[in-house]
Structures are given as structure tokens and as C-alpha cells.
N, C-alpha and C positions, 0 to 999 in steps of 0.2 A: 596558500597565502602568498600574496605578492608583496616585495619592498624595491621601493625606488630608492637610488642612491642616486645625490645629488655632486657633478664634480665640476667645480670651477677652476678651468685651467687660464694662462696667458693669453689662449688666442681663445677660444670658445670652451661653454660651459655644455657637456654632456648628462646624460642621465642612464645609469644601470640600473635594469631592474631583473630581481631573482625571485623567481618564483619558486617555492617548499609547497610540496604535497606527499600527504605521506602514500608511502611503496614507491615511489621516482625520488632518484636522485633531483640535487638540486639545479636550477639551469639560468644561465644570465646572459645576459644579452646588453650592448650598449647604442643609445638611440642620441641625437643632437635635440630630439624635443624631448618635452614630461610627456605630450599627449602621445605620440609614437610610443614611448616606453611603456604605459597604460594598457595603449588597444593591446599592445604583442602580450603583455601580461595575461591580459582577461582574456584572450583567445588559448594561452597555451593551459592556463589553471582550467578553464573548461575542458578541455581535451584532456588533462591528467584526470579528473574528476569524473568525466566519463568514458575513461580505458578507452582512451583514442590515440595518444600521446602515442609517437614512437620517437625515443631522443637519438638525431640526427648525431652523435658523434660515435652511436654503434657502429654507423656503417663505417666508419673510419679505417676499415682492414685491406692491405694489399693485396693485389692480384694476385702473386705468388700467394699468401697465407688463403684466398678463396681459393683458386686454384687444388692446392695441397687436400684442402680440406674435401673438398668432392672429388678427389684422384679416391681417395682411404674410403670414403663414405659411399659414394655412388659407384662412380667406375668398377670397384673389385668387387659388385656386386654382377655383373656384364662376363659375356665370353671373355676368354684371353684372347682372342684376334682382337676385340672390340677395345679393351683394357690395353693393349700396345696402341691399338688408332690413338686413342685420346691422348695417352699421354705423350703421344708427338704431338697432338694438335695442342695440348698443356705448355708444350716447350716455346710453338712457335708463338704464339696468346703472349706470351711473356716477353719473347725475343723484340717482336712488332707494338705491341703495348706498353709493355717497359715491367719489371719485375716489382717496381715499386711503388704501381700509379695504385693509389687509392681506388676503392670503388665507383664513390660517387664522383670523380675524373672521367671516367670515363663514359665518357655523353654519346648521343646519337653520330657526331660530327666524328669523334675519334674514331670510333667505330665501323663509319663510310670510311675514312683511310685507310683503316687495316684492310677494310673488303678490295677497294682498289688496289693496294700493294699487293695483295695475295694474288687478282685476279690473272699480275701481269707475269706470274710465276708459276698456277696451279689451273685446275679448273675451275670450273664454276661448280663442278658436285664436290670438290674438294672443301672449296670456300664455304658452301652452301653446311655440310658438315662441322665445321670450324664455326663459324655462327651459331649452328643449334646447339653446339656444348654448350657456349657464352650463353647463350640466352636459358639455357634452360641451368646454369649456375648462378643466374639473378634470379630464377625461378625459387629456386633451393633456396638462394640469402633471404627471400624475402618471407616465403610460405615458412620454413623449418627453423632457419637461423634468424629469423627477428631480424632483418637488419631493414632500416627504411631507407629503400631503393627504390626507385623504379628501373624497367628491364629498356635498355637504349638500343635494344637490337630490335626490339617489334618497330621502333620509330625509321626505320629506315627499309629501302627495298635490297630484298635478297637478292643475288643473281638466278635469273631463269635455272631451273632446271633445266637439263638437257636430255632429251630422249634416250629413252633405254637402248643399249646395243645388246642385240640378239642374233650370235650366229651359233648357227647349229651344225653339225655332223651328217652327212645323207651314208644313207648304212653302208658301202662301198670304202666313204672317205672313215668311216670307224672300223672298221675292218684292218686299214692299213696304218690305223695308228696303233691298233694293238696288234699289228704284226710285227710290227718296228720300236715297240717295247718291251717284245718279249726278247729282244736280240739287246737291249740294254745290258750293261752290265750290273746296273741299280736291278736286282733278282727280285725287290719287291715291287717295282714298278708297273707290271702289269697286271699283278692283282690289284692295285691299288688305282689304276687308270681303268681298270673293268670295274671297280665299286664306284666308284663315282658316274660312269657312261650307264650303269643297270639300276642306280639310285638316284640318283639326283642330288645327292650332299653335297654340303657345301666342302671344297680340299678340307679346310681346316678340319672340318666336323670328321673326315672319312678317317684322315692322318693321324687324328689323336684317338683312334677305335681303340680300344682294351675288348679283350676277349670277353671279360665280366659283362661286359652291354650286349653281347652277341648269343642267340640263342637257336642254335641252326636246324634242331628239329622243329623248332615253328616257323622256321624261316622270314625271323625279322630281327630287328637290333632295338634298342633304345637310346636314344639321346639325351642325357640329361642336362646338356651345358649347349643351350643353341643360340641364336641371334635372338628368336623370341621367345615361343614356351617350347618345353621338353618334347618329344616326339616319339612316334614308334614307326621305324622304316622299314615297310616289305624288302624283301629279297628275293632275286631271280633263282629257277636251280641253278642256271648257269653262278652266278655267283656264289650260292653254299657250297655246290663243288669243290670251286677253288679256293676259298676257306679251309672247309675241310681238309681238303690236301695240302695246305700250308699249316693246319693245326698236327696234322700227321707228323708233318715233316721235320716242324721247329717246336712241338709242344707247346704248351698250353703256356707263354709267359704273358708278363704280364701285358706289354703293347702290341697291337695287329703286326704293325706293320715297321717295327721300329722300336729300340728301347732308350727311351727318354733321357738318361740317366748321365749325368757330366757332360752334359749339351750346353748347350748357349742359353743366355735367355731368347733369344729372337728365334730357338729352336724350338723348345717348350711354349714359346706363345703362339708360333706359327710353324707348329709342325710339318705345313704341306710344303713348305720354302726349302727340306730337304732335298724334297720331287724335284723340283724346277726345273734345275740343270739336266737332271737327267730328259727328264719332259721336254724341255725344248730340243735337245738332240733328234728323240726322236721325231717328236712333229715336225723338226725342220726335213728329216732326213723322209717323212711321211708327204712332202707339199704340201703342208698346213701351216707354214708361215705367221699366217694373218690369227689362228688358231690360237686365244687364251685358254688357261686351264680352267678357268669360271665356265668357259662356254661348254664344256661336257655337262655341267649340269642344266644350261638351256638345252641339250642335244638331248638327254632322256625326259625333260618335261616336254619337249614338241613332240619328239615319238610318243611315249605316253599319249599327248592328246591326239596324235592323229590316226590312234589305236583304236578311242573309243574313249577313253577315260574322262569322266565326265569335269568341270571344273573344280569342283568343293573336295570331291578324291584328288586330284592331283596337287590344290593350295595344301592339303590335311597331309601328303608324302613331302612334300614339298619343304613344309613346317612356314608358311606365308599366313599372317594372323587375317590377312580379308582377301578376298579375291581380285581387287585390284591389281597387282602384281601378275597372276596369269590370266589377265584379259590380255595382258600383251601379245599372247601366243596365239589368241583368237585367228587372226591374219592367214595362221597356216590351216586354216579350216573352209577356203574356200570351195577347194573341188569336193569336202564332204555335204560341204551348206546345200553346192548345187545337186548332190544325188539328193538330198534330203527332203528339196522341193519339189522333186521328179514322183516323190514317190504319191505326191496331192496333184499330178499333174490335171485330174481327172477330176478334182474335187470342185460340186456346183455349173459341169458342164453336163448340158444334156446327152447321154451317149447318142451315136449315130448309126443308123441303120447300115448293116453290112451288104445284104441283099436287095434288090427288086421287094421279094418276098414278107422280110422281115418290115417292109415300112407300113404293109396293110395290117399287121398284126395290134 
């Protein structure tokens, strides 16, 4: 039910009109015509009348309170590497936005400036990250929390992705990084630089191992906390070996490589950030410079593939939800492509007579 209220002021006469339907609050709105106040009327009792209505003053909640709200709700559902990314990316959302801008403020146009201010500070996969939380917490207000939004990050262009970096280990250059970790004084560092070179996990995934996940007569682990679903990771002998002689050694506690225990939070969320310092000594002191710790796990997925290992085995060790991600390694498959074609060299060509002989036959 709609009512117009009619107000004569000194300089012009207005018209409110409030619409009541029952299950909605009630909603008013002020027009300089009756026929303005009318149309808006009949359009919104329609729309409450047939469950269409979303009242715009839900969306009224600050960035900090959305924010907050999918840090608790979504994020602490995600790895703890994943759950530290965001909530820096939460801090800076705020910093560059403002802690108190309403939702619906923040338009397509806000949005292109925060991307150009980050651009001139981060990179483009950084920013690119930074956008998909934003866009996919207008996702959340809009699907889950009822709020009537629309999402002001699809309206605008992302920055380019930028091509994957993929440097690998030639077996020589891994040799002499774990020759030069074993002379570390970090004593777990080269079991823990050989599980990552003979696996492919990701540091974080290797650093936070508990022995519970490790099952070394079948020689595999289980991952239950990864980037995307849970995994089970083969294991080289070379690597149960040196498990095993490190379970001898230090017994069976609770963490592989490390005990968790009155650490930092930036230890407990990113356990491999222990390594580092030690890790960069010796790769510097190795000539591997240029050498990240992410790049050991491109160094066992390229060997891997130019082993044999086909691609859907290697995304399945890997834990990659499609194979996208290791078509990038395709590349180091050329001198096998070319034996591979040698072996059809013959195929649909008429063989040729070797002899005088053989061509009367």
C-alpha cells in the first residue's frame, strides 16, 4: 500500500511517498511532483509484492565491517599462506579506499584508482590478486549477504597478467645446492631443500609436514591443507631415507622439520620463511643467485616431465585443479617431441629397394 504525503514549504511544495507491504520494512522517498512520487510508488509495491525488492539501505555497511566479515567467514576457510596474503591485501583495501567508505561508494571509477595507485608500487599479479578478493566480496554481499550491490570491479579492465616465470635446476646446478646445504648450520635445511627438489610442494606445504601425514612404508604423505583440494604426494627412496634417518634421530615429534611452538604468527602461517635466510646463503654461496625457493618446485615438475611423466600425473603430484598450469612446461619437451616423430619417420612412405635385386621382386 502506497501513501503520498503532501508538504507545502516557502519556496516549493514536495511530495513523500511511503510505501507498506507486509514482510518489508517500510520505505519513503521525496519527489517535487505527485506523478514522480506515484510512478516510484507503483514500481517499488510491485517489486515488494513480487519478492524482487532489495532495500537499498542494506547495503549501507563499510568496507572495514565487509572486509572483517569475509576475513572470519571465507579467508579462515583457505591455507594459512593464503589467510596471511589476504589479510594484507584486507589492510591495504582499507588503507587506499578509506576504512569507512560505504559499499555502494565505491563505484567502477574508485576502483580504477586504487588499481593505478597500486600499479605504481606492486605488480600487476599483485594488483591483479588484490581485485579478485574485492570482486569476489561484492560476490559474497550480493549472493549470501543480501545486500543490493552490484560488483564495480567486473566494470573496469584488470591489469594484464604477466607470463609465468619458470626457472629450473639442471641436475649439476642441484647437486651443488644441496651440497652447500648440507654444510649450513640450519641442520634441517637439507632434508627439507631435498623434499621440496624430489616433490614438488609447495615451501609452505613441505615446512608445515607433521609426521602424522607421513607414511614411509608406502612411500607417500598426505596433504590436507593445500592451495586447492587435499593431495597424496609420492616419495623418492632417496627421500624416505632421509626421513627415516631424521625420525631415528630426533624421534617421532610432533613437526618434520621444526617445532611450531611460541613462534611468531608470520612463523606458524609461513613456516618455509624460517628456511630463507638459511636458503639464500647457500644458493648464494652455490652461484644461484637468480635462484627462488618456488623455483625447486618448477625444478622437479620439469624433470618429472622430461622423464616421461605424462601431464594429468604430474598436475594430480603437483595438486594443479586443470592442466593449464603444466602446459607451461610443455616447452622443455622439444628434443623429446622430435624423437617422438622420428619414430613415424617411415609412416605412409613406400619403402625403397636396397638392391639391384630386390626391385624385380
Amino acid at each position: 500500500m502506497a501513501r503520498i504525503l503532501t508538504r507545502k514549504g516557502k519556496r516549493k511544495t514536495t511530495f513523500t511517498s511511503t510505501v507498506r507491504v507486509k514482510g518489508y520494512d517500510s520505505v519513503s522517498r521525496t519527489f517535487d511532483t505527485k506523478g514522480e512520487a506515484r510512478a516510484w510508488a507503483a514500481e517499488i509495491e510491485s517489486d515488494m509484492k513480487g519478492r524482487r525488492f532489495k532495500d537499498p539501505r542494506k547495503a549501507n555497511r563499510t568496507l572495514t565491517e565487509a572486509l572483517d566479515r569475509y576475513l572470519d567467514t571465507v579467508t579462515t576457510q583457505k591455507a594459512r599462506t593464503t589467510q596471511e596474503r589476504e589479510r594484507g591485501i584486507a589492510r591495504n583495501l582499507k588503507k587506499y579506499i578509506g576504512e569507512n567508505t560505504l559499499l555502494p561508494d565505491i563505484s567502477p571509477s574508485v576502483v580504477a584508482t586504487y588499481r593505478d595507485q597500486r600499479l605504481k608500487t606492486v605488480s600487476a599479479y599483485a594488483v591483479r590478486l588484490e581485485l579478485a578478493l574485492l570482486s569476489h566480496l561484492f560476490v559474497k554481499a550480493l549472493k549470501e549477504w543480501e545486500l543490493p550491490l552490484e560488483n564495480p570491479v567486473n566494470a573496469i579492465d584488470r591489469p594484464k597478467a604477466p607470463k609465468g616465470r619458470i626457472i629450473f635446476l639442471k641436475e649439476h646446478e642441484a647437486v651443488r645446492l644441496l651440497d652447500e646445504c648440507q654444510k649450513s648450520r640450519n641442520k634441517m635445511l637439507y632434508p627439507y631443500i631435498l623434499v621440496l627438489l624430489q616433490t614438488g610442494m609447495r615451501p609452505s606445504e613441505a615446512a608445515g609436514l607433521r609426521w602424522s601425514q607421513i607414511d614411509l612404508a608406502s612411500r607417500s604423505l598426505t596433504l590436507h591443507i593445500t592451495k586447492n583440494e587435499p593431495r597424496t604426494v609420492p616419495l623418492t627412496k632417496v627421500v624416505v631415507a632421509a626421513l627415516q634417518k631424521m625420525r631415528d634421530e630426533n624421534g617421532e615429534i610432533d613437526m618434520v622439520f621444526f617445532d611450531g611452538e611460541g613462534k611468531s604468527e608470520r612463523a606458524q602461517n609461513r613456516p618455509s620463511s624460517r628456511f630463507r635466510p638459511a636458503f639464500d646463503q647457500a644458493r648464494d654461496r652455490a652461484g644461484l643467485q637468480s635462484v627462488h625457493m618456488h623455483d625447486l618446485r618448477h625444478t622437479a615438475a620439469s624433470h618429472m616431465l622430461m622423464a616421461g611423466t605424462d601431464l594429468r600425473t604430474l598436475a594430480a603430484i603437483l595438486g594443479h585443479s586443470t592442466l593449464q598450469m603444466v602446459l607451461r612446461y610443455t616447452h622443455l619437451l622439444d628434443e623429446h617431441k622430435l624423437k617422438a616423430v622420428d619414430r613415424i619417420n617411415s609412416l605412409g612412405v613406400r619403402s625403397q629397394p636396397t638392391s639391384p635385386g630386390e626391385a624385380n621382386v
